[in-house]
Legacy VTK file of the C-alpha trace (Angstrom):
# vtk DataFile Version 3.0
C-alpha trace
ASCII
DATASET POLYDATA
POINTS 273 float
122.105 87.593 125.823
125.832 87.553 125.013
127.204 88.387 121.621
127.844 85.342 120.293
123.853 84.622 120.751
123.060 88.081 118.950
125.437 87.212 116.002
123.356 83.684 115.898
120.144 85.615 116.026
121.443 87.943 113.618
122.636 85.239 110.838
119.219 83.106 111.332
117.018 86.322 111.092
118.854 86.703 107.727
118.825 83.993 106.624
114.886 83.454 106.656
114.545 86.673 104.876
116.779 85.974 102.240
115.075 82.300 101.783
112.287 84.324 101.694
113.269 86.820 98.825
114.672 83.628 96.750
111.304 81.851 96.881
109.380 85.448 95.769
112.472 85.511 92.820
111.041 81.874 91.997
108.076 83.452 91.509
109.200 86.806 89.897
110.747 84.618 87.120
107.982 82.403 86.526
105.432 85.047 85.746
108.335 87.171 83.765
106.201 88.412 80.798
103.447 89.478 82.869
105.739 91.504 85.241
107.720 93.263 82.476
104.311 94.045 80.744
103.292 96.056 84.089
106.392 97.632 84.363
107.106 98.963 80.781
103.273 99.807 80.804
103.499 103.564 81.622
106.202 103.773 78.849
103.975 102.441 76.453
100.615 104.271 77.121
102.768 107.259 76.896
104.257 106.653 73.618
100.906 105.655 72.244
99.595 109.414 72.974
102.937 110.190 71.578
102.304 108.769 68.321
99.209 110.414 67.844
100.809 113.702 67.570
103.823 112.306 64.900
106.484 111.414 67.542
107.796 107.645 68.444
109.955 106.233 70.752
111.084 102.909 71.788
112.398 100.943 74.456
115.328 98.222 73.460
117.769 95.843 75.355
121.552 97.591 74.118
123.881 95.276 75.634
124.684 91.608 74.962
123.388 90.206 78.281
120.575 92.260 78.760
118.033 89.386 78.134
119.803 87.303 80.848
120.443 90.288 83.535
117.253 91.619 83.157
114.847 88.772 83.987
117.387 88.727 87.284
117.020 92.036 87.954
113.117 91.648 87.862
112.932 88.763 89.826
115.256 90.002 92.760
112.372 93.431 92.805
109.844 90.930 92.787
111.271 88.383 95.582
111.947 91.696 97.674
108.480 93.367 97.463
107.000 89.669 98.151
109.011 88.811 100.813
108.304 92.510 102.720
106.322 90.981 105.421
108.921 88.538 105.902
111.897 90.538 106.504
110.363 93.402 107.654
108.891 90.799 110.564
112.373 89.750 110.916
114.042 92.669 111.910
111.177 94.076 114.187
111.679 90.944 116.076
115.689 91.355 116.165
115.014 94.882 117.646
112.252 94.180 119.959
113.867 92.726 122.714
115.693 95.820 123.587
112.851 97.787 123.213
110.259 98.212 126.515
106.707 96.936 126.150
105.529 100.488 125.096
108.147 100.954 122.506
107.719 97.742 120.985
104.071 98.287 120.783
104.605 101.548 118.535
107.173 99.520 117.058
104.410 96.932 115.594
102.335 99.832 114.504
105.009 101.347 112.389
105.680 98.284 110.783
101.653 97.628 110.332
101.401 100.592 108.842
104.934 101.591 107.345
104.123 99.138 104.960
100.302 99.695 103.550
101.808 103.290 103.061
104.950 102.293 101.084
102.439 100.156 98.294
100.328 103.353 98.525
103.287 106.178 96.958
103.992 103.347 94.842
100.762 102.934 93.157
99.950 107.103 93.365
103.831 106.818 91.367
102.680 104.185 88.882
99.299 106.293 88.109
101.287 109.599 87.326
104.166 108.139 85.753
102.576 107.989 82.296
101.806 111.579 82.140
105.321 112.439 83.365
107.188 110.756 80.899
104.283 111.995 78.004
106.291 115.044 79.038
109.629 114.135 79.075
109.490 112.473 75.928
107.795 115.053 74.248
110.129 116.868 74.189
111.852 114.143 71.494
111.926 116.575 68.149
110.154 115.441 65.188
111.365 112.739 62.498
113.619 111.246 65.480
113.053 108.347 67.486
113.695 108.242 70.719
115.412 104.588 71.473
115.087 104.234 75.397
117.831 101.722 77.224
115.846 99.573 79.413
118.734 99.069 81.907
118.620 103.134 82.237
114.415 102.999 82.162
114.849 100.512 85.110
116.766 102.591 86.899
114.515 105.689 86.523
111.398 104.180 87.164
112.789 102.457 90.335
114.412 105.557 91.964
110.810 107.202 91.242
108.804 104.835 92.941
111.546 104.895 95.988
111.101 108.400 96.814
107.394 108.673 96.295
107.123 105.390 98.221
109.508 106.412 101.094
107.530 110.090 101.082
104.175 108.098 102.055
106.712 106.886 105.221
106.630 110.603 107.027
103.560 110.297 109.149
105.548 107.215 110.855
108.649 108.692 111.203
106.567 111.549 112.839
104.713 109.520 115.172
107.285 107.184 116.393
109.306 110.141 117.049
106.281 111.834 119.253
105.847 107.972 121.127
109.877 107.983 122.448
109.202 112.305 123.361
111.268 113.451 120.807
108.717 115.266 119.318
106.021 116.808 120.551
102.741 117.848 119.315
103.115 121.753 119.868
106.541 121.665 118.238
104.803 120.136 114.981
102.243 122.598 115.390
104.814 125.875 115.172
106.813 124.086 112.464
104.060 123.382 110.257
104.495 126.419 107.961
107.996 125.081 107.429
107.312 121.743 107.253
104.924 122.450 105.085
107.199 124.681 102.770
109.243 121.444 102.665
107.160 118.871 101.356
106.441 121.226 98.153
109.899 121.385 97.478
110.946 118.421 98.323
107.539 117.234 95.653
109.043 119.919 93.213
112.613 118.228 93.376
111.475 114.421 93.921
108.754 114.652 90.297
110.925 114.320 87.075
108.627 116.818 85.203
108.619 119.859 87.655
105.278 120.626 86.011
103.018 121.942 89.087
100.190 119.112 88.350
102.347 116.103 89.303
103.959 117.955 92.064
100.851 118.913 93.988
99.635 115.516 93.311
102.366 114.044 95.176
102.642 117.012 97.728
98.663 116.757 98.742
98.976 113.439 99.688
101.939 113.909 102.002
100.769 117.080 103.539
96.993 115.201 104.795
99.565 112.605 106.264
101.223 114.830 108.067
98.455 116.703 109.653
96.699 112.887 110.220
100.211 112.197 112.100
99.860 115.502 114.201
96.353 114.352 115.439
97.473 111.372 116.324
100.846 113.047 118.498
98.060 115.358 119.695
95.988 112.711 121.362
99.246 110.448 121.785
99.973 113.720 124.160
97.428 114.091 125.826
96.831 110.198 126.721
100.602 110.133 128.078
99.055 113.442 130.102
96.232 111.962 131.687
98.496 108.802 132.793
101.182 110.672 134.618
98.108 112.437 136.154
99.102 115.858 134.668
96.442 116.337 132.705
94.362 120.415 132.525
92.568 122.255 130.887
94.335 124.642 128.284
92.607 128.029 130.112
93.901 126.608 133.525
96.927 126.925 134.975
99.112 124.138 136.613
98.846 123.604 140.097
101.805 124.334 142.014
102.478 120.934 144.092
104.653 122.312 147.332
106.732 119.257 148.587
108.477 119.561 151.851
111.138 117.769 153.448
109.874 115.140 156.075
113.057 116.127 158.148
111.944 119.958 158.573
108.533 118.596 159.960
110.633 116.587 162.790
112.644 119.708 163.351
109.410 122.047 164.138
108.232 119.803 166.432
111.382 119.228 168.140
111.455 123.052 168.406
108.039 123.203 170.010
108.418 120.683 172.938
LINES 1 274
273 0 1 2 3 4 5 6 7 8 9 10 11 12 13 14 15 16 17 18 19 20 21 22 23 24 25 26 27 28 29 30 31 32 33 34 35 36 37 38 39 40 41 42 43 44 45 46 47 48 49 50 51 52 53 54 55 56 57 58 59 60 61 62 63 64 65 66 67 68 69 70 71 72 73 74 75 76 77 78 79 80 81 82 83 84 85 86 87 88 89 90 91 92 93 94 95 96 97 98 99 100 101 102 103 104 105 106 107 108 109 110 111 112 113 114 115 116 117 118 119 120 121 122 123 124 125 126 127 128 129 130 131 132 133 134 135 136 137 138 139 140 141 142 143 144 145 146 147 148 149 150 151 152 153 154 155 156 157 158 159 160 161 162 163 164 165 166 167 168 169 170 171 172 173 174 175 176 177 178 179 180 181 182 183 184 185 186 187 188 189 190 191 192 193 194 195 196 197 198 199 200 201 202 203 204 205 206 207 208 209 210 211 212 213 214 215 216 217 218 219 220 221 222 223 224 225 226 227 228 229 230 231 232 233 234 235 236 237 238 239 240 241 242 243 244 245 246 247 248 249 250 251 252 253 254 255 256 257 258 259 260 261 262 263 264 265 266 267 268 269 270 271 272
């Protein structure tokens, strides 16, 4: 396939998935109310236990335009997270051509799965994020409201569920690196105390409270994924094993194969005649 052809691949490919995104956004501003109910909900049930113990705060549009960019903004997260099985169809079937018919088979699975896990860090986020900002905006002192910016509240809340949504992604990165033989499964095996040591910090860093709840509650989940993805290199290994026909037992050792040279064999029995 020639470059021009790619380029023409490349601009139809994108152009589907952003027809796609559009016709979520129709959607996304249709049911407007109903989607900015569910996402200022955590901010409200925390408030609510707020207000029980004599604090308040509030969330409020502060620029001139807000009511106009805002419904945008909404609708252009909605048409995205809609439209994920469109373009995320789209460019595994850009890439899969240069991929072999193993690779693209992995390939699939990531996507498959890359996907159900994504929805999964953002739901776990959505569940905790009340809590978290019960904490945050505790911290508000008394007699003072605290009069959130929903651009800024936007932006929190969507950086949140990014990284708790993209943390849910490791297993796949893991596995897909273990199907081209980067990885291997004994090499996740003697990293795992680091790797391990990782994910809690990376939990402690990623949670906006710090507090040691909401970070192993983010940190569990990741850490069963990642031993989940080193079963699956570990029989990913050993199935690549048994086709190449190298395949033994772990108290055995490997049999020495001695090749010779067909040409040595024609010189011994020249020798002996």
């Amino acid at each position: 396939m020639s470059l021009a052809e790619h380029l023409r691949e490349l601009r139809s490919r994108l152009l589907k998935s952003i027809l796609a995104v559009v016709v979520g956004g129709s959607v996304g501003i249709i049911f407007y109310n109903q989607i900015l109910d569910w996402f200022i909900g955590p901010f409200q049930n925390a408030v609510r236990k707020l207000q029980a113990e004599g604090l308040d705060a509030t969330i409020n549009f502060e620029g001139i335009a807000d009511p106009f960019t805002i419904p945008l903004q909404l609708a252009l997260l909605t048409g995205i997270v809609l439209a994920a099985p469109v373009w995320i169809y789209q460019a595994w079937a850009f890439v899969t051509p240069g991929l072999y018919r193993n690779e693209r088979r992995w390939a699939a699975t990531a996507v498959l799965t890359a996907a159900p896990l994504f929805f999964a860090g953002v739901v776990l986020c959505y569940w905790l994020m009340p809590k978290g900002l019960t904490i945050i905006l505790g911290f508000t002192p008394e007699d003072v409201t605290n009069i959130v910016s929903f651009s800024r509240y936007f932006g929190f809340v969507m950086r949140l569920m990014l990284v708790f949504g993209l943390a849910f992604l490791l297993p796949v990165f893991v596995v897909l690196l273990n199907a081209v033989g980067v990885l291997s499964r004994e090499t996740l095996s003697n990293a795992r105390r680091w790797v391990v040591v990782g994910i809690f910090v990376f939990a402690a860093v990623a949670t906006p409270t710090g507090d040691p709840i909401t970070m192993v509650m983010l940190a569990g989940p990741m850490w069963i994924l990642f031993e989940a993805a080193v079963l699956m290199c570990r029989f990913n290994d050993r199935r690549r094993a048994r086709a190449e026909g190298q395949a033994v037992p772990d108290d055995e050792t490997s049999p020495l194969e001695l090749q010779t040279d067909p040409a040595d064999d024609v010189r011994l029995d020249r020798d002996a005649t």
